[in-house]
C-alpha positions, 0 to 999 in steps of 0.5 A: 500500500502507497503510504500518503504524503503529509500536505505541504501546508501542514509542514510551511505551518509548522515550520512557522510554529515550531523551534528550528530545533524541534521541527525536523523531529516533528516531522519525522514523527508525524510522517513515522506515524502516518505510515503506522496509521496507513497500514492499520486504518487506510490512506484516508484516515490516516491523513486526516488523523495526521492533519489533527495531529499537527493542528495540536501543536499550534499551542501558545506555549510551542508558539512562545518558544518561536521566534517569530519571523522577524524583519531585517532590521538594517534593511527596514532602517534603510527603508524608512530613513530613504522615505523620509530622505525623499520627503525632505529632499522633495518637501514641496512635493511631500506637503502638497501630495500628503497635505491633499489627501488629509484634507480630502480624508477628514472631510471624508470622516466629518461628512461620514459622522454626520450622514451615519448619524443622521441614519442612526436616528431612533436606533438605540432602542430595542427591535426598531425594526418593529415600531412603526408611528402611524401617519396620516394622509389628507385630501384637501380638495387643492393641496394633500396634507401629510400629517403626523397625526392620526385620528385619536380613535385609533387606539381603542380600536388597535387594542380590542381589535388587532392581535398582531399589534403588540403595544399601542400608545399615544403620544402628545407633546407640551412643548418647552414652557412647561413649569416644574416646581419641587421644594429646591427650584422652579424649572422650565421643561419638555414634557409629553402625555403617553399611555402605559405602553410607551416604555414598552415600545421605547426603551430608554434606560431607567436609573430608578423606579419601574416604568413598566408600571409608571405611567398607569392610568390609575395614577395620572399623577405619576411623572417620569423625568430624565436625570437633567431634570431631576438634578435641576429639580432636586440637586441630585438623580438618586433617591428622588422616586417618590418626590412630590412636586408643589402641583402634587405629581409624584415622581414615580421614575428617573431615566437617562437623558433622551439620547440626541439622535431620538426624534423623540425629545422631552424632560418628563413624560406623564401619563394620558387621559383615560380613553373616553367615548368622547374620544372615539372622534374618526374625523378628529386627527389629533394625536400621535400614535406609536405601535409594536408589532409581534411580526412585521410581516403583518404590516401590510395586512393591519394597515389595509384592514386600518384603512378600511376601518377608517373609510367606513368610520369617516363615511358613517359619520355625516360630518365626514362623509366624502372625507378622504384620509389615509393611514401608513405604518412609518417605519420608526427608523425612518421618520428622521430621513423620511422623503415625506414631510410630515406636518406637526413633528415633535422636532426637525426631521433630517433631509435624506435628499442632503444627506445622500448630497453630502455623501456625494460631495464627500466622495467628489472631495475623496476622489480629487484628493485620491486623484491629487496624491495618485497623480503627484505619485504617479509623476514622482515614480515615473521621475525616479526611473533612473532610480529604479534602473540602477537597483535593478542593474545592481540586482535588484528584483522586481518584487523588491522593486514593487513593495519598495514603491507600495510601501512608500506610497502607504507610507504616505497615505499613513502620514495623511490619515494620521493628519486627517483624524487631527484634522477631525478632532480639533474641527468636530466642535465647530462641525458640531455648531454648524450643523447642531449635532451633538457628535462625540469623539466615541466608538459608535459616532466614529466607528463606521466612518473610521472604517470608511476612511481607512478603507479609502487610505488603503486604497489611495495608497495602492492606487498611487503606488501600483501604476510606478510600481508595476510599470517601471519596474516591468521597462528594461534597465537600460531604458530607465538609466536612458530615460527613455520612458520618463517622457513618454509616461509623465504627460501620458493619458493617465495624468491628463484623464486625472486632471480633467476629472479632479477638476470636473468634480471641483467644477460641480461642487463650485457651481452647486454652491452658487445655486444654492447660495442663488436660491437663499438669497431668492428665499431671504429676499421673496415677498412673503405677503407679509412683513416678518421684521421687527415681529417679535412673537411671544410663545405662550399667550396671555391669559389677560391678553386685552389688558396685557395689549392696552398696557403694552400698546402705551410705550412708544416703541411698540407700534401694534399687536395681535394674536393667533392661534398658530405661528405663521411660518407654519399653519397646520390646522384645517377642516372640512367646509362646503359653500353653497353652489359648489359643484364637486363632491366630497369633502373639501378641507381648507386651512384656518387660523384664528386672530384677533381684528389687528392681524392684518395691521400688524403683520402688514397683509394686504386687504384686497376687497372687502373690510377688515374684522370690527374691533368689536369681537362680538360683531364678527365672530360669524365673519371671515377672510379668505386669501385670494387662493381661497376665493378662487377656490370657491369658483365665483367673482366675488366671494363677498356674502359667501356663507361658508359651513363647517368654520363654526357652528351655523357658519360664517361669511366671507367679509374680506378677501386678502393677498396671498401669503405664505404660511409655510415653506416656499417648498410649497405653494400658497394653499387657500386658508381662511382666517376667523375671529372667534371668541376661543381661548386658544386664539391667544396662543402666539402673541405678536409685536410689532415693534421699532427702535432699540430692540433689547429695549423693547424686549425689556419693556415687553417682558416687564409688561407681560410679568405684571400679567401673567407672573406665573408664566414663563416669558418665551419669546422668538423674532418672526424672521428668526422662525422663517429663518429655522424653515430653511435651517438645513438649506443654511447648513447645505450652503455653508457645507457647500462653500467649504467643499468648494473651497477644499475641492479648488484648493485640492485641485490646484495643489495637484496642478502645481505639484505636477506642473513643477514636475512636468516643467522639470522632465520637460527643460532639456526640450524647453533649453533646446527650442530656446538655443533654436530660437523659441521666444519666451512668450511662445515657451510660456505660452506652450508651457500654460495652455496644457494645463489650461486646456485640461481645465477647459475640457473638464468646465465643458464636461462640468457645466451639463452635470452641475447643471442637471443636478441643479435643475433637479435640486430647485424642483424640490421647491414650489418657488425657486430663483432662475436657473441661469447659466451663470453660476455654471459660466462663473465656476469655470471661469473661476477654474481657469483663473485659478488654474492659470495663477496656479501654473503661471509660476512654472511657466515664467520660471520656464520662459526666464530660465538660461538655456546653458545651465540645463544643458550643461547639467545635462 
């Protein structure tokens, strides 16, 4: 019987492993016993037990006895002291290659921190993948309202009737100005209403108490605070259970603080009212609802049968009949980066369109960066042929020769990396200012982008390091001694197709940043249909609103005043109405918003027919305006006499019809709202003042005035254009973003343009001597040395200008009203390209055009 032999890479492991003095022992044990173990059980066994056999002595205790495979030494210090020799014989060189690529890697990092962030949004809690919120869909006859509210019956109606839900809660917000008091301080907070099953769905970490049985219906006192609030309130997060405040709410449980990336924000949660007949309003969209589901596969089924349920409910009720509502299931994880703008979302939501535009923009950024250090690599190795030629003559192999160029090249992109992640640290604050994250230096914020980024320093330093390697060392030694391939290689297409792309993305990112920045100034300076400067708005109403307003209205710098139920950069309310006449069917839901009869003075809205609210609030509670989008709406000429169903109980007549306004975002169009004066509490919700003079004086006056008033009331107040101002936050973060990209990708490009103009003027001097000694002018060779490079940047603005503007086009689509799309901005980028490009290169040109032709010569 043929005895098997043991598999070579058994005896390279155990050369590795073992002691040189026990290997050839081992061996001949092994290869004794597997002809022992052939004869008595096979060949097959018998490899396979010598297989296990050599896998037993992979121990630490043989490993230790080992000296590992160690470098030779010499040849390492030589290899490093050569790098760093190059660096500063070539420091010019080094800082643009290294300098480029670090700053294209901490943007990189920065931007991957943000984007992952923004996708880790409402993560941390346990099975996210099963939570859903229920949202809400809503024909207004003109305009879909996209709501985060949904209709406050759903609750009892989940509970006793889908098994496959889990938990259901409802949810509703407070606001900021809520007023806790215990026996130490009085403290303003965030609170919400939930039911029991709001920490069964939401798991935030408990410090103390049981939430499981916190928020039970029996007990409506019980509060639930975060340990912020509990420190404020009581100087300290540990035995505070059981603490009554002054209104008698008992402290029944303290949480760590909301984590950031929750789209759930608040101080203290407490519990609901208890579901009462009253509630069981179908047509009323009024809470939030949040669910958990046992198997998310029956997503899709639940929300059919919710949807029916609804239709049927909305039908039978002949208020909403024909009213046209739609339910979805939200993922909870996706409510941040929704494409779906919700109205009523307890915090800002993200934008998944800019945080796909910031990954985008951080790859451009990466890619001339990367293009940048693989160019000036490229040239460099290919200017070290002469170089590479002696080793190879002296015996060098090309293996040697290959890890040598690698190893340099990571060498490099090492250097880079180290500088990027300090770039990063000492950058992460004002980044966090910038865009109002709250990012810190840790595993989960960093992990990923970390990856990311040295994933893109590997390869950055392969890709510039494997072209000079691969190719100067497969050219003969003597044609690299000759310098024959130097040439040939350094202008070669690879270096010029770099070039033109590196500048083809900074021409992009330039253009995109004046669109943007186009489309702000159209935002800034758009007429809203009213004046929002000098408008100072008080949050929380007053409870004396007409004695508060007489007393105010006697200082000088106050000119008028009013008061709504809603703020005006955001009216969400609405209901059903019918007039008579109208020809089509189904209900028809319109915004409203109440004030009182000086809205229209103070906020400067133009009354375009009819009269104005009478100052006599009992005069016209039955009246009405209507924006011109409202009257034409209604399909007549005049609307003036129009009675119109549904605003209020009998309804109300049109009196006046006004210009259109914007009440929310320019994103969407101006909707058709009515505006009423009826006597309801809410209506003193926001306060607002007109104002002229010294600001921080008016604010004193106006505070002074309002604590006379309401002296349990906190005093909460924000400037109108302040609040227009927060609509387009994320378009301020985007153009900010923009500018720093654009200012990085041009810098990038034209460090790489100088490194390899330098290096392109240096290979080029004996051709440059030799035309001047044949008569070439300066001009000529300075002519010859600038346009190409120049030409690259022109190739790279024609390719540039159709891309940026497309996207661009695409991007102002997003908005119902828009600046012009010109070619101006696509014009002004490349032309700035060019000029920057020309400054960059001109340096080297002049040195080419004044530089005596016998010195390079007779170096030659």
């Amino acid at each position: 019987m043929e005895t098997p032999q043991l598999p070579q890479w058994i005896l390279v492991m155990l050369r590795w492993i073992c002691p040189a003095e026990l290997f050839e022992m081992i061996e001949g044990d092994l290869i004794e016993q597997l002809h022992v173990d052939t004869q008595r059980y096979g060949p097959a066994r018998a490899r396979r037990k010598a297989i296990l056999h050599a896998l037993d002595f992979i121990r630490l205790g043989i490993i230790a006895r080992n000296g590992m495979p160690s470098f030779n030494t010499p040849m390492t210090f030589h290899f490093f002291r050569f790098f760093f020799r190059g660096m500063k014989k070539h420091a010019g060189y080094s800082f643009i290659n290294i300098s480029g690529l670090a700053l294209g890697l901490a943007t990189v990092l920065l931007m991957m921190i943000y984007v992952f962030d923004e996708y880790r949004y409402d993560r941390f809690h346990k099975d996210s993948e099963k939570v859903f919120r229920i949202v809400s869909k809503i024909d207004l006859g003109g305009e879909i309202l996209y709501t985060a509210f949904s209709p406050n019956a759903l609750s009892d109606a989940i509970k006793h009737d889908y098994p496959q839900i889990e938990y259901v809660t409802r949810a509703s917000f407070f606001g900021p100005s809520q007023s806790l008091v215990s026996d130490k301080s009085e403290v303003y907070a965030r609170g919400l209403a939930a039911d029991p099953a709001f920490f069964k769905i939401f798991s935030f970490t408990c410090i103390e108490g049981n939430l499981a049985t916190a928020l039970e219906l029996s007990d409506l006192t019980a509060i639930v605070i975060t340990k912020d609030l509990a420190i404020k309130l009581f100087g300290q997060y540990r035995d505070v259970v059981g603490n009554t405040l002054r209104d008698g709410r008992r402290i029944a449980a303290v949480i760590e603080n909301v984590p950031n990336n929750s789209h759930i924000q608040f101080d203290f949660v407490t519990g609901f009212m208890p579901y009462t007949p009253e509630m069981a309003i179908w047509g009323n969209f009024g809470s939030y609802h949040y669910v958990k589901f046992k198997d998310v596969r029956n997503v899709p089924e639940v929300q059919q049968s919710l949807q029916a349920l609804l239709t049927s409910r909305l039908n039978a009720d002949p208020h909403t009949a024909g009213f046209k509502g739609t339910l979805r299931f939200q993922p909870l994880t996706a409510i941040h980066l929704d494409e779906v703008t919700y109205s009523m979302e307890p915090v800002g939501k993200g934008n998944k369109q800019y945080a796909i535009i910031f990954t985008v923009m951080a790859i451009f950024i990466l890619a001339i960066a990367c293009i940048n250090f693989t160019n000036l690599a490229t040239v460099r190795g290919i200017r070290r042929a002469k170089e590479i030629g002696v080793r190879k003559t002296i015996g060098a192999v090309r293996f040697q020769l290959v890890m040598q160029l690698l190893g340099e090249s990571m060498m490099a992109a090492t250097i880079a990396m180290s500088i990027a992640l300090l770039i990063a640290a000492l950058a992460l604050e004002p980044f966090n200012v910038l865009t109002q994250k709250h990012i810190t230096f840790d595993y989960q914020s960093f992990g990923v982008p970390l990856l990311v980024s040295f994933g893109a320093m590997i390869l950055s330093g392969i890709l510039s390091g494997i072209y000079p390697a691969f190719v100067l060392s497969s050219v003969k030694a003597s044609s690299l001694i000759k310098g024959a391939p130097s040439t040939n290689m350094g202008g070669g297409y690879l270096s010029k197709s770099l070039v033109v792309l590196q500048f083809t993305f900074s021409i992009m990112i330039v253009s995109g940043t004046l669109v943007v920045y186009s489309q702000l100034q159209y935002i800034r300076n758009k007429n809203l249909g009213y004046q929002r400067e000098n408008i100072i708005r008080i949050h929380n109403g007053s409870k004396k609103y007409a004695s508060f307003k007489a007393a105010l209205l006697t200082h000088p710098g106050v000119k008028s005043i009013c008061a709504a139920d809603q703020n005006l950069t955001e009216v969400f309310g609405a209901g059903g109405i019918d007039w008579p006449g109208r020809t089509s069917t189904g209900a028809v839901l319109v915004h409203s918003i109440d004030v009182d009869s000086d809205f229209l003075e103070t906020m400067k809205i133009a009354l375009v027919k009819g009269w104005n609210f009478s100052a006599d609030e009992k005069i016209d509670t039955a009246s009405l305006l209507v924006n011109e989008e409202a009257a034409r709406l209604f399909g007549i000429d005049d609307p003036l006499g129009l009675r119109v169903q549904g605003v209020c109980k009998g309804g109300a007549t049109v009196v006046g019809v006004v210009q259109d306004f914007h009440f929310k975002s320019i994103h969407e169009k101006v909707a058709p709202i009515l505006i009423l004066q009826r006597n309801v509490e809410f209506r003193y919700k926001n306060v607002m003042v007109r104002v002229e003079g010294d600001m921080k004086q008016n604010i004193a006056t106006i505070e002074n005035v309002w604590k006379q008033f309401n002296p349990d009331d906190p005093f909460k107040y924000s400037f109108m254009d302040d609040d227009f101002a927060a609509l387009y936050r994320t378009e301020e973060v985007t153009e900010t973003l923009f500018k720093i990209f654009a200012g990085l990708g041009i810098v990038i490009a034209c460090l790489g343009l100088f490194g390899l103009s330098s290096f392109t003027v240096e290979m080029k001097n004996k051709e440059y001597s030799i035309r001047k000694v044949f008569g070439a002018s300066s001009s000529s060779l300075f002519y010859s040395s600038t346009m190409s490079h120049l030409a690259l940047v022109f190739i790279a603005t024609v390719i540039a200008g159709p891309l940026a503007y497309y996207f661009a086009a695409q991007w102002l689509g997003t908005f119902a009203y828009h600046a012009p799309l010109s070619i101006y901005p696509f014009v002004i980028a490349g032309a700035t390209s060019v000029v920057l490009a020309f400054a960059t290169v001109a340096y080297q040109s002049v040195r080419v055009a004044v530089t005596k032709p016998n010195a390079i010569l007779r170096a030659e």
